[in-house]
Backbone bond lengths (Angstrom), bond angles and torsions (degrees), N, CA, C in turn:
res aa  C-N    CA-C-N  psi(-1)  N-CA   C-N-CA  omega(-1)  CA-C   N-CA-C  phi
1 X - - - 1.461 - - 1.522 110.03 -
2 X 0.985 116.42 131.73 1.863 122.08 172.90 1.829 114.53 -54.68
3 X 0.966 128.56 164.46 1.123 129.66 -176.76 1.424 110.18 -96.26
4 X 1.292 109.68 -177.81 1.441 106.71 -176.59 1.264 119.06 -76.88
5 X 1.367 123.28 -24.55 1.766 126.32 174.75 1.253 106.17 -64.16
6 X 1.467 105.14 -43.78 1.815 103.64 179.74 1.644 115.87 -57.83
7 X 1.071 92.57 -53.09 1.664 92.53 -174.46 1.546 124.58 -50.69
8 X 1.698 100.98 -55.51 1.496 125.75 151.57 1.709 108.03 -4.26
9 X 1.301 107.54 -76.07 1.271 131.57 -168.42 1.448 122.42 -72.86
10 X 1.487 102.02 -26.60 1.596 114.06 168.23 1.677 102.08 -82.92
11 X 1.112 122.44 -60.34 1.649 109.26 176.09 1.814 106.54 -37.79
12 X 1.271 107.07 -62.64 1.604 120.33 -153.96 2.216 95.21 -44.94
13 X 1.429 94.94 -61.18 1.649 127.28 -177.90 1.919 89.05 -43.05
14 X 1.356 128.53 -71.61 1.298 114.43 175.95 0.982 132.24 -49.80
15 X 1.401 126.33 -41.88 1.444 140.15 178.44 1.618 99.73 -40.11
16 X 1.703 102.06 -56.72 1.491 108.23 -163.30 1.476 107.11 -70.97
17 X 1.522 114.27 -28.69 1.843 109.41 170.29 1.630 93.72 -54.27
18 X 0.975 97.40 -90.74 1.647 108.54 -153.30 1.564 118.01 -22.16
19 X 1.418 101.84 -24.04 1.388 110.53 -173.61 1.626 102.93 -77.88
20 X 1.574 110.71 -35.98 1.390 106.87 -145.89 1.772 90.09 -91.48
21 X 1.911 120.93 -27.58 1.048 133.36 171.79 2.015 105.13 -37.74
22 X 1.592 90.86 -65.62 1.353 95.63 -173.89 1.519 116.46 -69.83
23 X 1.471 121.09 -16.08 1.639 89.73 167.75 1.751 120.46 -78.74
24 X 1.294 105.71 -39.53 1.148 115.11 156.13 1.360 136.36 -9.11
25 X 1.617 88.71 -52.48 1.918 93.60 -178.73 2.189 101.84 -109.57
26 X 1.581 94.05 25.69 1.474 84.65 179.78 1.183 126.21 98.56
27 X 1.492 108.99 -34.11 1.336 128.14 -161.43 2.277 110.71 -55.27
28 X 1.174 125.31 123.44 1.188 112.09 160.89 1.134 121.71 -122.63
29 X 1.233 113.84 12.72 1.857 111.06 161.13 1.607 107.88 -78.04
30 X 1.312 108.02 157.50 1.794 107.05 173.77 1.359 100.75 -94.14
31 X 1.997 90.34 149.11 1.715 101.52 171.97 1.371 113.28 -99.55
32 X 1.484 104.80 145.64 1.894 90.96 -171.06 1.179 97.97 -110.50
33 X 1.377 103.87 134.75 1.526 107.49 179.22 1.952 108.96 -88.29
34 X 1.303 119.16 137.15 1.396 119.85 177.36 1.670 81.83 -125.38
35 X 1.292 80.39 135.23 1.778 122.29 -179.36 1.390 115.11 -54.55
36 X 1.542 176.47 -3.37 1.057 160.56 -64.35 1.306 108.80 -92.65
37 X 1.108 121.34 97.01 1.685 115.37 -170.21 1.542 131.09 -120.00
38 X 1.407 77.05 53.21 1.977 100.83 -176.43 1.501 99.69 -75.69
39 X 1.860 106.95 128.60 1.721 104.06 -162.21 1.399 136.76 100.16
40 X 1.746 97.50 -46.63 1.655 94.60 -165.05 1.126 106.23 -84.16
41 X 1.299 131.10 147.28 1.515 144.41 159.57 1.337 98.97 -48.57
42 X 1.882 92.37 146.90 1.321 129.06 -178.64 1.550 98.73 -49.42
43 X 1.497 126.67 -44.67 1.377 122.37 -144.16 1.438 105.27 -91.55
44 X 1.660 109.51 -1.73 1.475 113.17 176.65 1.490 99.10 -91.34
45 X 1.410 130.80 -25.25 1.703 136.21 162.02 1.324 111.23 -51.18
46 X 1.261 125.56 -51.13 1.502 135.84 176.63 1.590 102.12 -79.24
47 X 1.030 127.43 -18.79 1.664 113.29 163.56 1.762 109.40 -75.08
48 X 1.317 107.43 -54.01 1.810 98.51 -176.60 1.200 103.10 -66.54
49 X 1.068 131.53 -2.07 1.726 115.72 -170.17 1.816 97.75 -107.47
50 X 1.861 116.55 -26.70 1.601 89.81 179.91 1.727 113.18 -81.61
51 X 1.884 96.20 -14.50 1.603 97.77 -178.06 1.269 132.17 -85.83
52 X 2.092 110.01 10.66 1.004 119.96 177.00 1.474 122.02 68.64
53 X 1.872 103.05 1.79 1.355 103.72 -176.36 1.937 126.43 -40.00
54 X 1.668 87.60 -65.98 1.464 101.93 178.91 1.345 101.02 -127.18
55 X 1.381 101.63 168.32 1.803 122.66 165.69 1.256 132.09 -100.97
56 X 1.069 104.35 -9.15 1.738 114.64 -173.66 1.954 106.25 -125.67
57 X 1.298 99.81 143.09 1.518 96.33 -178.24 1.709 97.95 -139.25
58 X 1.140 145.95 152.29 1.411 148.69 160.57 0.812 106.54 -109.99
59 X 1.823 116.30 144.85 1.532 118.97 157.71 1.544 108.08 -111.84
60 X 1.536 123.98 158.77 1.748 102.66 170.44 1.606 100.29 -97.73
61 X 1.544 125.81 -26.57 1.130 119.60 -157.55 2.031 106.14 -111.63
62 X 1.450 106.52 124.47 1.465 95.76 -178.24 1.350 114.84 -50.52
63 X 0.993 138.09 -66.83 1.695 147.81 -162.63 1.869 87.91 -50.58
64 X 1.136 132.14 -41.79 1.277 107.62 -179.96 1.275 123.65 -75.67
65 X 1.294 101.52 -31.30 1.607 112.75 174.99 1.612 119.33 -47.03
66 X 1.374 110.90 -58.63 1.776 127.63 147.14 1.168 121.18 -6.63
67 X 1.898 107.40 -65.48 1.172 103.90 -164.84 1.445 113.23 -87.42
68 X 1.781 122.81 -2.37 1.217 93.93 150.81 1.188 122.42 -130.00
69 X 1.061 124.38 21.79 1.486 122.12 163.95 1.761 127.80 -74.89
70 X 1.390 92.33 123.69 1.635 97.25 -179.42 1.363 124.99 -110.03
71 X 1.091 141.69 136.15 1.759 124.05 -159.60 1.619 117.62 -69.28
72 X 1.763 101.01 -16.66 1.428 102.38 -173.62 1.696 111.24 -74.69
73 X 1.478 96.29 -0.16 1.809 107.99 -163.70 1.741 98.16 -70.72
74 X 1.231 103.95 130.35 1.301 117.57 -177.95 2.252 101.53 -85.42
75 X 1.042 110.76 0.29 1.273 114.45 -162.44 1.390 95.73 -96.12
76 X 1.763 105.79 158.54 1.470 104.68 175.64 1.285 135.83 -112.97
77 X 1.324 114.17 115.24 1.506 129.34 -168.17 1.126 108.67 -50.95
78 X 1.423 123.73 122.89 2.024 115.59 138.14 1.301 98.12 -143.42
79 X 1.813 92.92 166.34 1.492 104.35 -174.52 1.665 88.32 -115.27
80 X 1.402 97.08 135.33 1.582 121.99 -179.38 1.312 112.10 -109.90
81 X 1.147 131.64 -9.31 1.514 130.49 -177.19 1.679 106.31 -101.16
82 X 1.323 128.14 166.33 1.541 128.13 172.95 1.539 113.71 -70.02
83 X 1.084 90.43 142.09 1.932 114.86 -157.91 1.644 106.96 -109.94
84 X 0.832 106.78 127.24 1.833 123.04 -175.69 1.380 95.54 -91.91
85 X 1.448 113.81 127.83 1.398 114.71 168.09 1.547 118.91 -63.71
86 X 1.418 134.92 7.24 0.949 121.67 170.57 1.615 130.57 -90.84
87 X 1.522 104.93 -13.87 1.396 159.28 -146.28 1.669 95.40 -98.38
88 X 1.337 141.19 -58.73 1.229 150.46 172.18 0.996 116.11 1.78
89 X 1.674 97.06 -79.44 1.526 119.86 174.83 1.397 127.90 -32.60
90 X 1.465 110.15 -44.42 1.803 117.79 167.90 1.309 106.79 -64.67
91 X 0.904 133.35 -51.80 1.557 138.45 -176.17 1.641 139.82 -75.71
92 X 1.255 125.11 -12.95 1.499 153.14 -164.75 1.246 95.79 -65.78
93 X 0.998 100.01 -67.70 1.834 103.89 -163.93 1.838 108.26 -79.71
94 X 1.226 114.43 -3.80 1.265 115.67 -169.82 1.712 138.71 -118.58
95 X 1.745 97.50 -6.86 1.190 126.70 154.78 1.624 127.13 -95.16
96 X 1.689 112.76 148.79 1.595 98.70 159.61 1.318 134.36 -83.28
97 X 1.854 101.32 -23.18 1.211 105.17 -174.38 1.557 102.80 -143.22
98 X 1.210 130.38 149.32 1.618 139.69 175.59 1.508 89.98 -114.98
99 X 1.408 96.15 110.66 1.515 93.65 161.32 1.346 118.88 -97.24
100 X 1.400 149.13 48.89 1.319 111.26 -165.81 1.886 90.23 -157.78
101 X 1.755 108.59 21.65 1.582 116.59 -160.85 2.343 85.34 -70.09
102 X 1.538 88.96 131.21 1.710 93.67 -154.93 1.700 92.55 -119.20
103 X 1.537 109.20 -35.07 1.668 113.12 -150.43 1.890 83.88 -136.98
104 X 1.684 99.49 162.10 1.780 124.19 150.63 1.347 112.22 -44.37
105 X 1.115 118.18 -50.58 1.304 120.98 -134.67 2.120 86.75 -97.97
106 X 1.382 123.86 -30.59 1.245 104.29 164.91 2.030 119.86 -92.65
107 X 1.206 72.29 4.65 2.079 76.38 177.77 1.807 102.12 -81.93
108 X 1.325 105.57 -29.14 1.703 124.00 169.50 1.275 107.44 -43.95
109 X 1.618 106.59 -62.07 1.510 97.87 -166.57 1.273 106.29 -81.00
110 X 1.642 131.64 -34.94 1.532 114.30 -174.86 1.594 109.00 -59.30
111 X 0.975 116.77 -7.07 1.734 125.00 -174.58 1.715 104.39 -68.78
112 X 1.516 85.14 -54.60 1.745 90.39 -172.37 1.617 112.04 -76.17
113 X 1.557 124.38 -20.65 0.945 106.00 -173.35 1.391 114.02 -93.35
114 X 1.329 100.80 -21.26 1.714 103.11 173.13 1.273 141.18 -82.18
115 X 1.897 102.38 -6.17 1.257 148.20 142.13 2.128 110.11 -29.43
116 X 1.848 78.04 -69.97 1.565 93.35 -174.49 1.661 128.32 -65.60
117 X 1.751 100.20 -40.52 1.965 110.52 155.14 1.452 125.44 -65.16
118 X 2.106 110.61 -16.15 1.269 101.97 165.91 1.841 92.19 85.02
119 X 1.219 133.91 3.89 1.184 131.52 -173.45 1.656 118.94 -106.48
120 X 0.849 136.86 -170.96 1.204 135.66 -150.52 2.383 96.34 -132.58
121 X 0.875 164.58 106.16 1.104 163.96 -163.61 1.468 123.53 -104.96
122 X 1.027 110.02 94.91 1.831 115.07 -153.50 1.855 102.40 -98.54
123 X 0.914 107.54 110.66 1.351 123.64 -169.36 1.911 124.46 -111.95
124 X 1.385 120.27 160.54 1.276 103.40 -178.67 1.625 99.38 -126.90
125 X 0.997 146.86 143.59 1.204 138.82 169.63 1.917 124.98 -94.58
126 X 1.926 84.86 113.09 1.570 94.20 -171.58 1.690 115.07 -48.12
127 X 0.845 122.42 147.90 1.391 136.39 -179.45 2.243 111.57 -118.94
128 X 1.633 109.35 108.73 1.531 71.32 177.06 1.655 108.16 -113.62
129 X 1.335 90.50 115.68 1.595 100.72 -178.14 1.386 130.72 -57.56
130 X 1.245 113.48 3.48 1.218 109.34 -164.70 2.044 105.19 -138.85
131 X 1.344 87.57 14.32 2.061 102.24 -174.03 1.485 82.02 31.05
132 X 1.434 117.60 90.59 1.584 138.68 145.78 1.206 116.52 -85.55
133 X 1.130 133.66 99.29 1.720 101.89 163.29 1.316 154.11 -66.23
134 X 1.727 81.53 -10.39 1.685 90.74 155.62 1.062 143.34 -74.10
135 X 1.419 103.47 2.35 1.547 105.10 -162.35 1.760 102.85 -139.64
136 X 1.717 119.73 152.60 1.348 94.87 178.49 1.597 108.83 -103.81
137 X 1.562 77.78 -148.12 2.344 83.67 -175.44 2.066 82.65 109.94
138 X 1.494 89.72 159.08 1.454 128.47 -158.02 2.036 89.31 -78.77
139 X 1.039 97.84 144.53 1.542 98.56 137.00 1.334 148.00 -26.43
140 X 1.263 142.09 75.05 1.426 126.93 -166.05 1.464 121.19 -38.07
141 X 1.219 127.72 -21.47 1.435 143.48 171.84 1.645 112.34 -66.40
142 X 1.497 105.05 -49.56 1.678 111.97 -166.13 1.821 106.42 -105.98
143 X 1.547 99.63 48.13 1.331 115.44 176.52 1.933 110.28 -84.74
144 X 1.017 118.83 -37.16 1.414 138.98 158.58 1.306 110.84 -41.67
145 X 1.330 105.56 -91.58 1.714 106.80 -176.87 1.535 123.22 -40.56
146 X 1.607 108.37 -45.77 1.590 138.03 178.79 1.722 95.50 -39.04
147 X 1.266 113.78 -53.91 1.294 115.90 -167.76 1.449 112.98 -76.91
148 X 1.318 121.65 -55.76 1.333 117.39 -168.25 1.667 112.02 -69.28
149 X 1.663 106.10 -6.42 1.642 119.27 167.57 1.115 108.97 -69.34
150 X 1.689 125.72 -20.71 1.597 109.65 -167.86 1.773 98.26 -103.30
151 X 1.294 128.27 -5.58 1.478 141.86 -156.26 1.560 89.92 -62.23
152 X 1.380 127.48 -15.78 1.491 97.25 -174.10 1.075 121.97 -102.42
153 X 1.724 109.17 -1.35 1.666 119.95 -170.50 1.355 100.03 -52.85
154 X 1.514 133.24 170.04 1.305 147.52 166.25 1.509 108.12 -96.57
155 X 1.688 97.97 -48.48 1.794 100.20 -175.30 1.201 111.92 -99.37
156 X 1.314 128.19 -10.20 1.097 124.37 -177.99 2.280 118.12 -68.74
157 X 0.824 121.93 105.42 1.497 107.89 165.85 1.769 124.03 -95.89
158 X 0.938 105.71 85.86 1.781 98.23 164.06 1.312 126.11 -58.73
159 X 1.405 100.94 107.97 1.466 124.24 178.46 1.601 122.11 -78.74
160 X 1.208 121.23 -22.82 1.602 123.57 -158.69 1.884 104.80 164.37
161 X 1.171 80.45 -165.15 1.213 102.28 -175.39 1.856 113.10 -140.82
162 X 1.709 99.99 156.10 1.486 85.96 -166.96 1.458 97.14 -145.12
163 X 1.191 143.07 173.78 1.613 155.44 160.28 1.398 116.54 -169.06
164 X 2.204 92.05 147.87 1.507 85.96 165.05 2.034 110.91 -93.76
165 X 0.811 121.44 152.63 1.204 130.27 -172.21 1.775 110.97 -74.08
166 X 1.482 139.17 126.50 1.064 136.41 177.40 2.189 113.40 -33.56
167 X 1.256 109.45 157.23 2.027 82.73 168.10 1.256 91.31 -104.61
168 X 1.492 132.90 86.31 1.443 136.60 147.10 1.681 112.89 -81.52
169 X 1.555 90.65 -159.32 1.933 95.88 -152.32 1.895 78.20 -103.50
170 X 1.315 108.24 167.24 1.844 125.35 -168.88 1.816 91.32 -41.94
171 X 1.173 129.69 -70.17 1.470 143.04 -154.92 1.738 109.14 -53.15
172 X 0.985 90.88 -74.29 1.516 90.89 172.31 1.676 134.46 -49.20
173 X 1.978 89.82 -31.76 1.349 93.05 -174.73 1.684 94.08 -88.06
174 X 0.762 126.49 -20.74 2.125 116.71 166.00 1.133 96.57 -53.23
175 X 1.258 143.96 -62.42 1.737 140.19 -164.30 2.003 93.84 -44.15
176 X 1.017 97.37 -75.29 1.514 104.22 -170.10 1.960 120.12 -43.39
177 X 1.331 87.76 -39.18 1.772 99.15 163.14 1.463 121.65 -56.52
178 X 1.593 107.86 -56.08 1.236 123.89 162.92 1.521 122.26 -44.84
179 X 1.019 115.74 -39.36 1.465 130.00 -176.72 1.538 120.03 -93.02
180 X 1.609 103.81 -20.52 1.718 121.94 172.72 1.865 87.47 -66.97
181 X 1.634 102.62 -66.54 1.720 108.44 -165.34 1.729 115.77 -53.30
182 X 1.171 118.33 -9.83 1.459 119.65 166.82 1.284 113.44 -83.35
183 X 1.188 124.38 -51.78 1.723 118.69 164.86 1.316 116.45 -55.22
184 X 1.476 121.28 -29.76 1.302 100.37 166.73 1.807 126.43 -86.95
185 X 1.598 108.21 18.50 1.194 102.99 177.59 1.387 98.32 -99.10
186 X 1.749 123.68 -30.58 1.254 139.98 -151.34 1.939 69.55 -80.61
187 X 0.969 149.29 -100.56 1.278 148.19 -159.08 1.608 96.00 -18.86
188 X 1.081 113.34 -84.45 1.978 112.86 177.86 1.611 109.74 -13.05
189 X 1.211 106.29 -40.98 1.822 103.66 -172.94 1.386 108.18 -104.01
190 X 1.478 104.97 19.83 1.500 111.49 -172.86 1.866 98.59 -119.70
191 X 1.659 101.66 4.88 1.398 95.37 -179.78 1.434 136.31 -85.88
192 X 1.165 121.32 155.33 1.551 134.81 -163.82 1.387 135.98 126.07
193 X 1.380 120.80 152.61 1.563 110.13 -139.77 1.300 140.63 61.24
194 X 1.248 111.04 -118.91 1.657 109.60 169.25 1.259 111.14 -104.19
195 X 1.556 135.00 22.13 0.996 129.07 175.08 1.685 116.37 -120.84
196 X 1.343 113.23 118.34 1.792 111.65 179.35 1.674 110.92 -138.39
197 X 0.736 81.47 -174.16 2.237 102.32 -159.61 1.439 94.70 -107.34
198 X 1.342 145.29 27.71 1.427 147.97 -174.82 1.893 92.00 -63.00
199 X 1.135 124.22 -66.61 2.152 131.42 -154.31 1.447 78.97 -117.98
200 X 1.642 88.98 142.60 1.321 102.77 151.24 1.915 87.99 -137.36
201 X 1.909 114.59 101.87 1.120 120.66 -171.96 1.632 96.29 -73.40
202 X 1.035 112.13 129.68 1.753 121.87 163.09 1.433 122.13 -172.44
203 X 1.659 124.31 98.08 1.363 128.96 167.34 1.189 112.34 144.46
204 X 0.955 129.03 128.72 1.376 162.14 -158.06 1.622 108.39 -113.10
205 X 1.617 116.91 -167.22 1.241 123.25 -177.40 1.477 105.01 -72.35
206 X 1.441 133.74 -58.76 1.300 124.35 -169.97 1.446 111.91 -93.25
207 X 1.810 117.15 37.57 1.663 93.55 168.32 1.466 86.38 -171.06
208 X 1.049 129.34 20.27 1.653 145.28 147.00 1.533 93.34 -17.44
209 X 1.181 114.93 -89.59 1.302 127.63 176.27 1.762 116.50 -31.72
210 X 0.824 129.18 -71.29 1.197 136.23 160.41 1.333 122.08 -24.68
211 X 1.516 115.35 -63.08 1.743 117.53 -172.99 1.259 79.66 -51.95
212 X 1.939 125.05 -77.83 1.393 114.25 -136.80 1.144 124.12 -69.34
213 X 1.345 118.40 -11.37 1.973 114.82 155.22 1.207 111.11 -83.48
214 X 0.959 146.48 -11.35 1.617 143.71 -167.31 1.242 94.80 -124.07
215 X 1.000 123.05 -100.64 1.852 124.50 -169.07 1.242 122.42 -55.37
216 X 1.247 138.05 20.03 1.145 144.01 156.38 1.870 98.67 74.52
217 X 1.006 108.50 -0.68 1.577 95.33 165.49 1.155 146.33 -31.48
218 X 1.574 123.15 116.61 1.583 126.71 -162.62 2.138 100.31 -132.42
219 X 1.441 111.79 27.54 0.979 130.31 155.69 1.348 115.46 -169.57
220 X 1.614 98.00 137.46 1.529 92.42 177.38 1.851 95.08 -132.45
221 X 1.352 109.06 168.96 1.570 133.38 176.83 1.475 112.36 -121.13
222 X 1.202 115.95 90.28 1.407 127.83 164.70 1.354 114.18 -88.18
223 X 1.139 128.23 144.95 1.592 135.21 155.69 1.510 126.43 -111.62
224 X 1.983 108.68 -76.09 1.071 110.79 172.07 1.602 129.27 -45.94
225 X 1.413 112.73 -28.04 1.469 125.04 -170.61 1.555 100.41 -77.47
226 X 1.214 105.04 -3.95 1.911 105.28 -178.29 1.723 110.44 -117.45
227 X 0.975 107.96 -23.02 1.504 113.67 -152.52 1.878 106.52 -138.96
228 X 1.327 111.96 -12.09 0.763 95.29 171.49 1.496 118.07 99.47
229 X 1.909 152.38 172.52 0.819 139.27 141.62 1.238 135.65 -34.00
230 X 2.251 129.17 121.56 1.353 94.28 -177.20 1.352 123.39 -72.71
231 X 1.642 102.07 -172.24 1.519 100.49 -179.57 1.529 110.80 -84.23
């Protein structure tokens, strides 16, 4: 694991890409970077949070999320990895955002549990761009229907839309960016009620760059580019 100067300097060093990425392409909304912190010790969570580095942290797996999240944490929770409807319940009250709401049958349970905290559940809907089967998120095609299926939740809020990107070569993966940033316009004209165009989550360590000129990306999830290889 890198030390703390290193890391320091890798957050600080991105901050200044992303910034300089987005004037570059025009861009004047800010991109928020959420942390990906599958692996790292709790005490590297309590380092970005006393150094004010960042605000946002992701976990993919609940049980890790648990072990380090504390309520006094001023930092902001989401879970970025695929979510088991049984799993909810730990998490509801303790994230800002679930990115990864894919199917009915888990929009069900965030209903009931956010029902039960009385809270409101702000979500992004996974997209898988690339019909992976390894991986989930909706159809890029049945992005339409997907939405006006969740229009009746009470607690549910759809915020955006999110994907992980295929690992293809630069060319191909622009097509898919390109084609991420049209669903997120088709969402824009899909707004009202509980549904809005706030994130369009897309990019990681090796294509950061990429979503936010191509895919219209206004959050991205880096890890390695912060932290280094996991353990």
């Amino acid at each position: 694991m890198l030390d703390r100067e290193q890391i320091r300097d890798n957050i600080l060093t991105l901050r200044s890409e992303v910034e300089n990425i987005a004037k570059r392409c025009g861009r004047e909304d800010a991109i928020r970077i959420v942390a990906a912190t599958k692996t790292q010790p709790k005490e590297l969570i309590d380092f970005i949070e006393e150094e004010d580095l960042l605000s946002d942290v992701g976990e993919n797996r609940v049980q890790e999320l648990l072990t380090k999240y504390t309520p006094e944490s001023a930092l902001n929770w989401h879970i970025i990895g695929q979510l088991q409807s049984n799993k909810v319940k730990y998490i509801i009250d303790k994230v800002v955002l679930i990115h990864s709401l894919d199917r009915i049958s888990l929009a069900d349970e965030i209903e009931k549990q956010a029902e039960k905290h009385s809270l409101t559940a702000h979500c992004l809907i996974e997209i898988n761009m690339g019909s992976e089967l390894s991986k989930g998120g909706i159809d890029p095609d049945g992005l339409e229907s997907f939405v006006d299926s969740l229009r009746g939740y009470r607690s549910i809020s759809v915020d955006g839309i999110m994907s992980v990107m295929p690992n293809v070569e630069i060319q191909p993966l622009i097509g898919y960016f390109r084609r991420f940033a049209k669903l997120f316009d088709l969402l824009k004209s899909m707004e009202g009620g509980n549904v809005s165009a706030k994130y369009a989550s897309c990019g990681m360590t090796n294509d950061y760059a990429a979503a936010i000129e191509y895919g219209g990306s206004n959050m991205i999830r880096p890890g390695r580019v912060l932290f280094g290889a996991r353990n």
